[in-house]
N, CA, C and O atoms as a MOPAC input file, in Angstrom:
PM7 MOZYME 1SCF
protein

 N     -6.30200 1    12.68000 1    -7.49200 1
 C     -5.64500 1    13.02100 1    -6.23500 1
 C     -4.21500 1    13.43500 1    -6.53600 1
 O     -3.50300 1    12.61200 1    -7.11100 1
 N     -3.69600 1    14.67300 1    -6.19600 1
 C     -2.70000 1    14.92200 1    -6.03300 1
 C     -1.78000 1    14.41900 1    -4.83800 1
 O     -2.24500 1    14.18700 1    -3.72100 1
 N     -0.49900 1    14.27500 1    -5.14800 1
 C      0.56000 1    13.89700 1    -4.28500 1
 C      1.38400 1    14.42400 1    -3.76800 1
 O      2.42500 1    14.19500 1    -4.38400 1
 N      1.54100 1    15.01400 1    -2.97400 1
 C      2.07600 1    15.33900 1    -1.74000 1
 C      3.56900 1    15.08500 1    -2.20600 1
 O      3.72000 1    13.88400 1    -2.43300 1
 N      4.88100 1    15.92200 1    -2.45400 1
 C      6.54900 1    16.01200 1    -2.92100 1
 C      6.46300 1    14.99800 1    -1.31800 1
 O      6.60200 1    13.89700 1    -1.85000 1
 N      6.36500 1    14.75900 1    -0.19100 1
 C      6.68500 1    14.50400 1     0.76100 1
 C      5.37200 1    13.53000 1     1.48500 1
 O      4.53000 1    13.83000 1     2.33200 1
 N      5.56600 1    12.58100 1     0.92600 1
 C      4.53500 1    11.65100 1     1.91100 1
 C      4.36600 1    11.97600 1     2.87500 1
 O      5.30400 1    12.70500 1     3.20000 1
 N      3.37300 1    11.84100 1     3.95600 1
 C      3.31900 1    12.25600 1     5.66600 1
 C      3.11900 1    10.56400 1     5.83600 1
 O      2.41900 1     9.77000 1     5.20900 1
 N      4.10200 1    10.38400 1     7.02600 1
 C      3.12800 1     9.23000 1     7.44600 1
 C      1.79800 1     8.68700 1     7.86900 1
 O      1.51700 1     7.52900 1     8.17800 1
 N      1.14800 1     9.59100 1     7.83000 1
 C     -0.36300 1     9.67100 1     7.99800 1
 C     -0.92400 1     9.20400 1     6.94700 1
 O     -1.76700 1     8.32000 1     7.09400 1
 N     -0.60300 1     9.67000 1     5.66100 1
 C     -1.11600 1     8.81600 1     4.42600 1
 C     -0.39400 1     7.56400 1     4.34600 1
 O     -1.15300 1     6.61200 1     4.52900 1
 N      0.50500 1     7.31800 1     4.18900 1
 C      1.27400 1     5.81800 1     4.73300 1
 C      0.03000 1     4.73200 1     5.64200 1
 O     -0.53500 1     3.68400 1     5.32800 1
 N     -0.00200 1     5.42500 1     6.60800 1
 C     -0.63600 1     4.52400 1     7.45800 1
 C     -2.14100 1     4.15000 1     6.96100 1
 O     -2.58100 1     3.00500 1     7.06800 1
 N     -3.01200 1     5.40900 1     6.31400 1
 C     -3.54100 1     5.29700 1     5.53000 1
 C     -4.12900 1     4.28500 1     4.58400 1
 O     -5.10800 1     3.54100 1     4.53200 1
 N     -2.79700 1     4.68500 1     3.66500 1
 C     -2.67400 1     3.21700 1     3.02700 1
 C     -2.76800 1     1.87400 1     3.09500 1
 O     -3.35300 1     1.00600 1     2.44700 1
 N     -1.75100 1     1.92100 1     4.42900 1
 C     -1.84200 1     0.54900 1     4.99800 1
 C     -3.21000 1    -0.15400 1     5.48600 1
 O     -3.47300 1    -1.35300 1     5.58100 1
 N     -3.93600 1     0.90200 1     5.74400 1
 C     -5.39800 1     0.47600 1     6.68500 1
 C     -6.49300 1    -0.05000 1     5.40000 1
 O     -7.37300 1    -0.90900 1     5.33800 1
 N     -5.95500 1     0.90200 1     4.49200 1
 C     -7.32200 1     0.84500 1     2.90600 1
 C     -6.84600 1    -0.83600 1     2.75800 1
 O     -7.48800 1    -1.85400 1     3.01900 1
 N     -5.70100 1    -0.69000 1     2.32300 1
 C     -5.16300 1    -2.11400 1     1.62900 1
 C     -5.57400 1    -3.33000 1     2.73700 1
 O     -5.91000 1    -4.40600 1     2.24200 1
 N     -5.56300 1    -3.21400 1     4.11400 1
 C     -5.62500 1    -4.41000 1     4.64400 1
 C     -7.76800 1    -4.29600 1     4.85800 1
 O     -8.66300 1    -4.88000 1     5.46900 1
 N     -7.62700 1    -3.36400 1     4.06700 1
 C     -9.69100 1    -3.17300 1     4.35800 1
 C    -10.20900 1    -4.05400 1     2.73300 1
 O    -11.16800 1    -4.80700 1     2.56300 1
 N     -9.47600 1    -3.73300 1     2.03900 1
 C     -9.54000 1    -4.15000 1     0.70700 1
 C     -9.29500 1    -5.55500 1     0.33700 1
 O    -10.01600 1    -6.18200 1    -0.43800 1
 N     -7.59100 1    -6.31800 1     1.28900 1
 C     -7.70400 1    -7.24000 1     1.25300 1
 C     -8.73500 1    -8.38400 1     2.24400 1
 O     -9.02300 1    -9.54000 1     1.93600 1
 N     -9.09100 1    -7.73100 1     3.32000 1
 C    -10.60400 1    -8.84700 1     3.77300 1
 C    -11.63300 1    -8.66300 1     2.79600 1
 O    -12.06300 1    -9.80700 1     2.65500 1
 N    -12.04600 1    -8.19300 1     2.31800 1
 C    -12.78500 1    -8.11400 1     1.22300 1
 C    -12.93600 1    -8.81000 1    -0.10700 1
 O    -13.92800 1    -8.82200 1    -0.83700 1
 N    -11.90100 1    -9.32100 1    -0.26200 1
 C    -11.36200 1   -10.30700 1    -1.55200 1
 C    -12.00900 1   -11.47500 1    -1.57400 1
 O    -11.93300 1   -12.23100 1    -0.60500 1
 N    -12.96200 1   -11.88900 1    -3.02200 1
 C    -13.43300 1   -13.05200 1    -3.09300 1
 C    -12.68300 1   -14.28900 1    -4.01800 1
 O    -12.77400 1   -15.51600 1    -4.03600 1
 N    -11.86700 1   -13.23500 1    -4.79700 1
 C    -11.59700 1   -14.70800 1    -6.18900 1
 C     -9.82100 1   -14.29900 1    -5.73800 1
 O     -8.94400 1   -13.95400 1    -6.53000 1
 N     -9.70700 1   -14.45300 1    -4.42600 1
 C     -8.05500 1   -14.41300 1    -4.00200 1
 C     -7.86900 1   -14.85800 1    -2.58400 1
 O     -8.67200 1   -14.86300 1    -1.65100 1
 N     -6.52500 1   -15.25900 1    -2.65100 1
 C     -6.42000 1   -16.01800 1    -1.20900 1
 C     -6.03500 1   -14.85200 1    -0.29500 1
 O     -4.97700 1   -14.22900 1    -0.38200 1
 N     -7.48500 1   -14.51800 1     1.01900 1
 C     -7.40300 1   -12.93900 1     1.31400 1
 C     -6.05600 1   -13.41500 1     3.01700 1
 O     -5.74000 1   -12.62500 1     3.90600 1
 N     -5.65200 1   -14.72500 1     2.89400 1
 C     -4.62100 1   -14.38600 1     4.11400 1
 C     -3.04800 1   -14.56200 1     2.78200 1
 O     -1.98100 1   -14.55000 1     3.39600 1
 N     -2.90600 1   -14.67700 1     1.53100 1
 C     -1.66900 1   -14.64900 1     1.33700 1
 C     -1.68100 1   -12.78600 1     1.29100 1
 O     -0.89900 1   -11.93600 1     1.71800 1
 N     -2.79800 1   -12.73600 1     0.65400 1
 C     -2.46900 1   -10.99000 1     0.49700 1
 C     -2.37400 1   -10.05300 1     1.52900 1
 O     -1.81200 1    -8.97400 1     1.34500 1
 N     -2.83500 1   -10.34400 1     2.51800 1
 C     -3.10100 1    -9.64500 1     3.88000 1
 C     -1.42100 1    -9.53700 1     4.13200 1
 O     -0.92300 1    -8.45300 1     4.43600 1
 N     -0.55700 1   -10.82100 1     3.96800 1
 C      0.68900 1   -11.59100 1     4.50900 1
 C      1.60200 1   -10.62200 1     3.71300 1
 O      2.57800 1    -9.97200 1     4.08600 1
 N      0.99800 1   -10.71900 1     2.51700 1
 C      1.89300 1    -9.81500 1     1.24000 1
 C      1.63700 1    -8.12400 1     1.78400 1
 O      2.63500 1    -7.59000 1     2.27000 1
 N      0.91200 1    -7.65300 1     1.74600 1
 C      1.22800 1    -6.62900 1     1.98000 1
 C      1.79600 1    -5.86600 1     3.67000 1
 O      2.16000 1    -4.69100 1     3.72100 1
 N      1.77200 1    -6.76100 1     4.89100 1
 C      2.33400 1    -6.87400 1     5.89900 1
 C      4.14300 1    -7.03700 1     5.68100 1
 O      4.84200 1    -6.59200 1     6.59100 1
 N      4.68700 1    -7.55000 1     4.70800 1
 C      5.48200 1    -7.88000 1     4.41800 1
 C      6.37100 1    -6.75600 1     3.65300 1
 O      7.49600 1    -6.31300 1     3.88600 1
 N      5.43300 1    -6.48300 1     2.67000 1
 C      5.92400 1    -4.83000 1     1.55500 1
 C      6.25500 1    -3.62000 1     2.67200 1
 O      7.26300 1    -2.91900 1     2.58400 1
 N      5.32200 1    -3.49200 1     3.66100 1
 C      5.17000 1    -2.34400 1     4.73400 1
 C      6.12400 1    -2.39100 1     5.68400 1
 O      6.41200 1    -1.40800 1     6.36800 1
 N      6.92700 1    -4.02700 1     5.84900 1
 C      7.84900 1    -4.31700 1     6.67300 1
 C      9.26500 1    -4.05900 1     6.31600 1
 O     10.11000 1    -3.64300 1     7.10900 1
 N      9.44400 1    -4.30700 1     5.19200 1
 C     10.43400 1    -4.40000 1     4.11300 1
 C     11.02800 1    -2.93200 1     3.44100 1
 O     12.20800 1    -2.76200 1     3.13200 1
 N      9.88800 1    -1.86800 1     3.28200 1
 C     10.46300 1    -0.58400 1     3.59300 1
 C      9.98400 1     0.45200 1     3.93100 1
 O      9.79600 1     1.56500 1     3.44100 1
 N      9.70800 1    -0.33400 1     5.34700 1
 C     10.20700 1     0.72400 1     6.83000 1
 C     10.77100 1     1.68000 1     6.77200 1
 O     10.23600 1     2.73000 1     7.12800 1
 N     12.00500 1     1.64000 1     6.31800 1
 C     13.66000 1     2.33000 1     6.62700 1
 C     13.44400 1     3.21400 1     5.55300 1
 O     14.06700 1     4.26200 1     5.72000 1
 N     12.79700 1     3.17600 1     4.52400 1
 C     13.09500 1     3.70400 1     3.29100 1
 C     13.20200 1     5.53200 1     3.84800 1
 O     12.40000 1     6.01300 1     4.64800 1
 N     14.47900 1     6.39800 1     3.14700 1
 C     14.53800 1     7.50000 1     3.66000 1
 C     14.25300 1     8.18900 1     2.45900 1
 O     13.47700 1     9.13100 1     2.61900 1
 N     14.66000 1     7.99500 1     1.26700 1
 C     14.43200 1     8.73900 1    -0.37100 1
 C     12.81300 1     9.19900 1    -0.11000 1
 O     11.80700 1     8.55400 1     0.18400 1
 N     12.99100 1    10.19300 1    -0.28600 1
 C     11.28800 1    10.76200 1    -1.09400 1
 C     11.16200 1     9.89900 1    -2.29700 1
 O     10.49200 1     8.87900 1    -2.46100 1
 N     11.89400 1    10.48900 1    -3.03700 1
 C     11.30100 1     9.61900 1    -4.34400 1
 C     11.04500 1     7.92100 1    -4.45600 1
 O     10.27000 1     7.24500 1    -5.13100 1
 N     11.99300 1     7.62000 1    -3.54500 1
 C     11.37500 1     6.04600 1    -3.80000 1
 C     10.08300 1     5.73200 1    -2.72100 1
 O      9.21600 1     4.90500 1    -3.00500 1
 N     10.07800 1     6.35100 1    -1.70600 1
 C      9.09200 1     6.36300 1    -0.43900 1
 C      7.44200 1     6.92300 1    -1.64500 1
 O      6.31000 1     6.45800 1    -1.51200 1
 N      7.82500 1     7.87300 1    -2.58500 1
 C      6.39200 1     8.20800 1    -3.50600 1
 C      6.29700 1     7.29100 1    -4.19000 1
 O      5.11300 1     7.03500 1    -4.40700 1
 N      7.08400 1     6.52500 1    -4.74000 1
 C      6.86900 1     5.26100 1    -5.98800 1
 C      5.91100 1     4.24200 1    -5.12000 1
 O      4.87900 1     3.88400 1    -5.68700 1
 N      6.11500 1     3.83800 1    -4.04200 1
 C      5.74300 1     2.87700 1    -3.45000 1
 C      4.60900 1     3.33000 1    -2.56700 1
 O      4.20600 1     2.42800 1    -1.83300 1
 N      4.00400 1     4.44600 1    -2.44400 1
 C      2.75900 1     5.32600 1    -2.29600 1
 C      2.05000 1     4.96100 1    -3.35500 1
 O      1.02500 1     4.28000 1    -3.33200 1
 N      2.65800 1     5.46600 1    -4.41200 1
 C      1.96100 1     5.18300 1    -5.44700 1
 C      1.73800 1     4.15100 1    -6.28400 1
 O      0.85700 1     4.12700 1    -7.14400 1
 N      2.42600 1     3.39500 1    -6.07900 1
 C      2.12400 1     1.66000 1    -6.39600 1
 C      0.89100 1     0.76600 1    -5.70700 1
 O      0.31800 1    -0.24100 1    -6.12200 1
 N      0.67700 1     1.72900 1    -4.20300 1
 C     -0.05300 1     0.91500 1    -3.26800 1
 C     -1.36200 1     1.71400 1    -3.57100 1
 O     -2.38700 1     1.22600 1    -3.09400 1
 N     -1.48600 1     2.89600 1    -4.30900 1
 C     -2.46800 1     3.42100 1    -4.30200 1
 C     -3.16300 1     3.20400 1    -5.99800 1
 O     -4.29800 1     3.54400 1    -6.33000 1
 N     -2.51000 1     2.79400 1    -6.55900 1
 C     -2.76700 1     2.11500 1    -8.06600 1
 C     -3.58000 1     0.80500 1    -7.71000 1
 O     -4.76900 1     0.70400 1    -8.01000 1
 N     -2.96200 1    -0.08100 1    -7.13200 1
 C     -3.62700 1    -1.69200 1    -6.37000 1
 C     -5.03700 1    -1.23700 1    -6.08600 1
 O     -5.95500 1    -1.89200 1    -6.58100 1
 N     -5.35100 1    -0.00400 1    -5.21400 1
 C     -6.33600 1     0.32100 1    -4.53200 1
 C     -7.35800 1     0.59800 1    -6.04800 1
 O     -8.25700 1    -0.10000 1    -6.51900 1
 N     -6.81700 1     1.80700 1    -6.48600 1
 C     -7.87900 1     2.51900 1    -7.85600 1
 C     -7.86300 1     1.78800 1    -8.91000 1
 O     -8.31200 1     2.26300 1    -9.95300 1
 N     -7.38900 1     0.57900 1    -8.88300 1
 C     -7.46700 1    -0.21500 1   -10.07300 1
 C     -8.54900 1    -1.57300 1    -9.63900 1
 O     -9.36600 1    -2.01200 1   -10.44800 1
 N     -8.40100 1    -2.08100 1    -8.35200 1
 C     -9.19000 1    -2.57900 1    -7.68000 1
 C     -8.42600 1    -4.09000 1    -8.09000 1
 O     -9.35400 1    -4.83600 1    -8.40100 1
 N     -7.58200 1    -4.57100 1    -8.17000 1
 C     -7.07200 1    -5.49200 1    -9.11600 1
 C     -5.59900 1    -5.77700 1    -7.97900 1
 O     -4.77500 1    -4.99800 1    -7.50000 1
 N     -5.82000 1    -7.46900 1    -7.85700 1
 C     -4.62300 1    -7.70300 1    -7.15300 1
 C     -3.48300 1    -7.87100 1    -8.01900 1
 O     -3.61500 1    -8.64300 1    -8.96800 1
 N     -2.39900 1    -7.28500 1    -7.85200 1
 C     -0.46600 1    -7.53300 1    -8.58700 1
 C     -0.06500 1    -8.20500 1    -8.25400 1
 O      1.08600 1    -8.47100 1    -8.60000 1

């Protein structure tokens, strides 16, 4: 998958929906700290205005996903 110079919030939200689909799904993890954890990451940067750091953290959340593996 290629990446987008400019996140849309549409993939953002995206994200957010895979990850909280991924974390009910969790058997060998505690699926309400992670649910909590990533409610928290999504809360935390909100504000973020940088492209480049707004793609790092796209792409951090989308590594979690294709790796299948909680961080």
């Amino acid at each position: 998958m290629t990446i987008p110079s400019t996140i849309s919030n549409r993939l953002i939200l995206r994200l957010y929906r895979d990850l909280r689909r991924y974390g009910s799904q969790l058997q060998f993890t505690d699926q309400e700290y992670f649910l909590q954890r990533v409610r928290r990451e999504f809360d935390q940067h909100r504000d973020l205005s940088d492209p480049k750091k707004i793609e790092f953290c796209y792409k951090r959340g989308r590594a979690l996903l294709d790796q299948a593996r909680v961080v």
